[in-house]
C-alpha positions in Angstrom: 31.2 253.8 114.5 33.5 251.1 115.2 31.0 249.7 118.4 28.3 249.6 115.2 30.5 248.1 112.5 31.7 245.3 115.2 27.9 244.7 116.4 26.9 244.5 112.6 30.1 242.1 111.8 29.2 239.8 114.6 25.3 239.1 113.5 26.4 239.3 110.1 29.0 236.5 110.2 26.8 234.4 112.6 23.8 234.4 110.6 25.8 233.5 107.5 28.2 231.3 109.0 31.3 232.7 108.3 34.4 234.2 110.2 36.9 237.2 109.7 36.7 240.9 108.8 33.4 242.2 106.8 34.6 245.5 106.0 37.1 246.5 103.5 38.8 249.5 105.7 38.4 251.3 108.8 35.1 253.8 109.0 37.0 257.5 107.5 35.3 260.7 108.6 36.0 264.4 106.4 35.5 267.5 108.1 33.3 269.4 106.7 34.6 273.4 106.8 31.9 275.1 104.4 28.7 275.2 103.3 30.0 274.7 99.5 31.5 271.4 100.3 28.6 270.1 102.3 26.2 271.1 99.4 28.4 269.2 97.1 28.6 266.4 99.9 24.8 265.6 99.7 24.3 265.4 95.8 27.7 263.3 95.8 26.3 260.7 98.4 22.9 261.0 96.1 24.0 260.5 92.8 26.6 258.0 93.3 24.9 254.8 93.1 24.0 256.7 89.3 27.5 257.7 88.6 28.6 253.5 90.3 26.1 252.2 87.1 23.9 250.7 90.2 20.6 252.6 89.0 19.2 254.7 86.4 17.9 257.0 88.7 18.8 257.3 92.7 14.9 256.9 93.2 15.7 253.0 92.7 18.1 252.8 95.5 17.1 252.0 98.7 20.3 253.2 100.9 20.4 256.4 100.0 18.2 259.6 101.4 16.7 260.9 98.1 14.0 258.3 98.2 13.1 260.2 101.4 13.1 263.5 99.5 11.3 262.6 97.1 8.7 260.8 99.1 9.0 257.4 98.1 8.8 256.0 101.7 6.8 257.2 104.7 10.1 255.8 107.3 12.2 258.6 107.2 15.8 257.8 108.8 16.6 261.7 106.9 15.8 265.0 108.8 14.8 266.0 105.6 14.5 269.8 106.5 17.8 269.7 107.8 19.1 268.4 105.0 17.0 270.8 102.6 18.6 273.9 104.1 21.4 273.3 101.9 19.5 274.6 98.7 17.1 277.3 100.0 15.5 279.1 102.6 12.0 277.8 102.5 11.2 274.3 102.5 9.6 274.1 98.8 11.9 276.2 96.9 15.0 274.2 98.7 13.3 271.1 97.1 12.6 271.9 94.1 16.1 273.6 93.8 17.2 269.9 95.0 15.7 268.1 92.3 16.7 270.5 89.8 20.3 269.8 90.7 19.8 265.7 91.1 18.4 265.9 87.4 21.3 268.2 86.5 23.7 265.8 88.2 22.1 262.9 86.1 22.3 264.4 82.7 24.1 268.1 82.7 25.0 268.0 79.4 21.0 268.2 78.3 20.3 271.2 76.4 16.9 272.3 77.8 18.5 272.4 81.4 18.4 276.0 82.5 20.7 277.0 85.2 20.6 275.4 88.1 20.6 275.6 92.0 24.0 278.1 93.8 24.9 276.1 96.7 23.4 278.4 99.4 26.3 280.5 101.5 28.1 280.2 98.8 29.1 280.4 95.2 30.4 277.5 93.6 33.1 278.8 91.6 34.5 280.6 94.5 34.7 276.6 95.1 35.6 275.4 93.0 39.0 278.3 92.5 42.2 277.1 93.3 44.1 278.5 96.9 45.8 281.1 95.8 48.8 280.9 98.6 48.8 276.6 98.0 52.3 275.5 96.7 52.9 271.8 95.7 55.9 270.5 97.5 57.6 267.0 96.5 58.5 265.1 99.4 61.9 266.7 100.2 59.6 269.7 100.9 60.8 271.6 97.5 58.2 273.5 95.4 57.1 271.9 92.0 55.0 274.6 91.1 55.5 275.9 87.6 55.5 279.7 86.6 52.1 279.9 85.3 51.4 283.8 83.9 47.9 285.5 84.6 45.8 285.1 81.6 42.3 286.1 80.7 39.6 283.0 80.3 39.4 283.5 76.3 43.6 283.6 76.1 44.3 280.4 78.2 41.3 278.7 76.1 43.1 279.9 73.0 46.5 279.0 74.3 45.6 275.6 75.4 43.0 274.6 72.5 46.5 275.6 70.3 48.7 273.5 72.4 46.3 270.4 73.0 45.5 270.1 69.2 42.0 271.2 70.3 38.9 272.5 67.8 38.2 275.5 69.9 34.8 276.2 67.8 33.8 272.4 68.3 34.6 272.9 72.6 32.0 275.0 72.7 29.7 273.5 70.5 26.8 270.7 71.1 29.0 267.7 70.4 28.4 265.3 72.9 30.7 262.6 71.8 33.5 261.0 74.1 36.4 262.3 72.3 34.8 266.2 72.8 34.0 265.6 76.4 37.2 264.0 77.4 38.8 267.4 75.8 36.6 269.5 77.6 37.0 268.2 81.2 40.8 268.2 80.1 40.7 271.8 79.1 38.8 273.3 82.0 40.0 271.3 84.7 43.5 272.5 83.7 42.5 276.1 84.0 40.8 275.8 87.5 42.6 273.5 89.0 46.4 275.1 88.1 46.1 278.4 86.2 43.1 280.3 88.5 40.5 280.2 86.2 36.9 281.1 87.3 34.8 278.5 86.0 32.1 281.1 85.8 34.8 282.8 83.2 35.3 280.0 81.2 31.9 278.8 80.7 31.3 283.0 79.4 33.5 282.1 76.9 32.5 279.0 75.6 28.9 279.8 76.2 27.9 277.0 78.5 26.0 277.2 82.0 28.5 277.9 84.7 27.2 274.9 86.7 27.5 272.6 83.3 31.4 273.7 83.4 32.1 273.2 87.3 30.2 269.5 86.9 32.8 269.1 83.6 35.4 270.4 86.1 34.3 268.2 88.7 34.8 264.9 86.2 38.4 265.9 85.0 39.5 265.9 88.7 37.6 262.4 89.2 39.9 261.0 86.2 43.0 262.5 86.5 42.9 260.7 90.1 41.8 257.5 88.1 43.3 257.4 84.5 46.7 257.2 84.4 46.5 258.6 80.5 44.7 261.3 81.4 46.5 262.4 84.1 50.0 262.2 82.2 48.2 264.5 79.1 46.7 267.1 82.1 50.9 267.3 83.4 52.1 267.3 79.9 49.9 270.2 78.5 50.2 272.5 81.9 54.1 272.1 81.4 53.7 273.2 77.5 51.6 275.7 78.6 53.8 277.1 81.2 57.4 277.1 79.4 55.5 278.5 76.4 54.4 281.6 77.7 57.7 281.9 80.2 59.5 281.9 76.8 57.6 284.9 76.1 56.1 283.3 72.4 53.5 285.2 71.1 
């Protein structure tokens, strides 16, 4: 990678006419360790340029492989039934499963969507659970981890909705505005992310598709890293939650 990206520089900068570095940072590779995180891997790299405003549909980018998929283009730089394995064992149920989850991925929230592809080798809320032995450590090496009680999907929901100032009935309703979003990927990234909630759980009880919860899941994690707001509300209420029901308040 880094013989490609100083080949590229080079031509680049001579056939411009300019000098210095062309890349923001150095070329970062992830390990990939299961088949869930691939799977997610492949619609992330897809969708993005949606998700980045840059299209209205990844079928308009051209640096991408769903074109390829999709058979927009006869070049192929994809190995297409490589890729493909990820949602099924035959070629034409893996691509329609594919599709299925690219038009999920661009609007999950629509109500004729029926459920949609389980990454295959895995389940995704085993994903998307929390490690059960993980402990978060400040950098002295001392656990921050809170005492956070075992509780049933339809308690923490109760518990939190209570806490957060939250219209339980209206969570799990058909409101699609902004302020009922934000409190939904608020609400259930809490659960999965600190208090072991099955996202499969969770969506039982507010009567949404398991895979519309893990994508609302999915965005709470995306702005907790990014909004600063957010992130201090998501602290905030898991603290409340925790001292609460160490208290022993009924």
């Amino acid at each position: 990678m880094h013989g490609i990206q100083n080949r590229f520089s080079r031509g680049f900068n001579r056939r411009h006419g300019r000098t210095g570095g062309l890349w923001q940072g150095r070329y970062k590779a992830k390990y990939v360790e299961n088949q869930s995180y691939l799977d997610g891997l492949v619609l992330y790299v897809h969708l993005n340029p949606v998700k980045a405003g840059l299209v209205q549909d990844p079928t308009e980018y051209p640096f991408a492989g769903h074109r390829e998929v999709k058979k927009k283009i006869k070049a192929s730089l994809v190995d297409i039934d490589e890729m493909l394995l990820c949602f099924g064992e035959t070629r034409k149920a893996a691509r329609q499963s594919y599709l299925r989850a690219i038009r999920f991925g661009m609007d999950p929230d629509a109500p004729e969507m029926e459920p949609v592809w389980q990454p295959f080798g895995g389940r995704r809320d085993q994903a998307l659970q929390a490690d059960p032995d993980a402990v978060h450590v400040d950098f002295l090496g001392r656990s921050t981890d809170l005492e956070r009680p075992s509780l049933e999907a339809d308690e923490f929901l109760r518990r939190v909705c209570e806490l957060a100032e939250v219209d339980f009935e209206k969570l799990a309703s058909r409101a699609r505005d902004q302020d009922t979003a934000g409190k939904r990927r608020l609400v259930v990234t809490l659960g999965v992310e600190r208090w072991r909630q099955k996202g499969t759980q969770l969506a039982k009880v507010l009567n949404k598709n398991p895979d519309v919860v893990s994508w609302w899941v999915g965005e709470g994690i995306r702005r907790r890293q990014e909004d600063e707001v957010f992130a201090a509300r998501f602290d905030m209420l898991d603290t409340e939650l925790s001292a609460l029901l160490t208290r022993g308040e009924q």
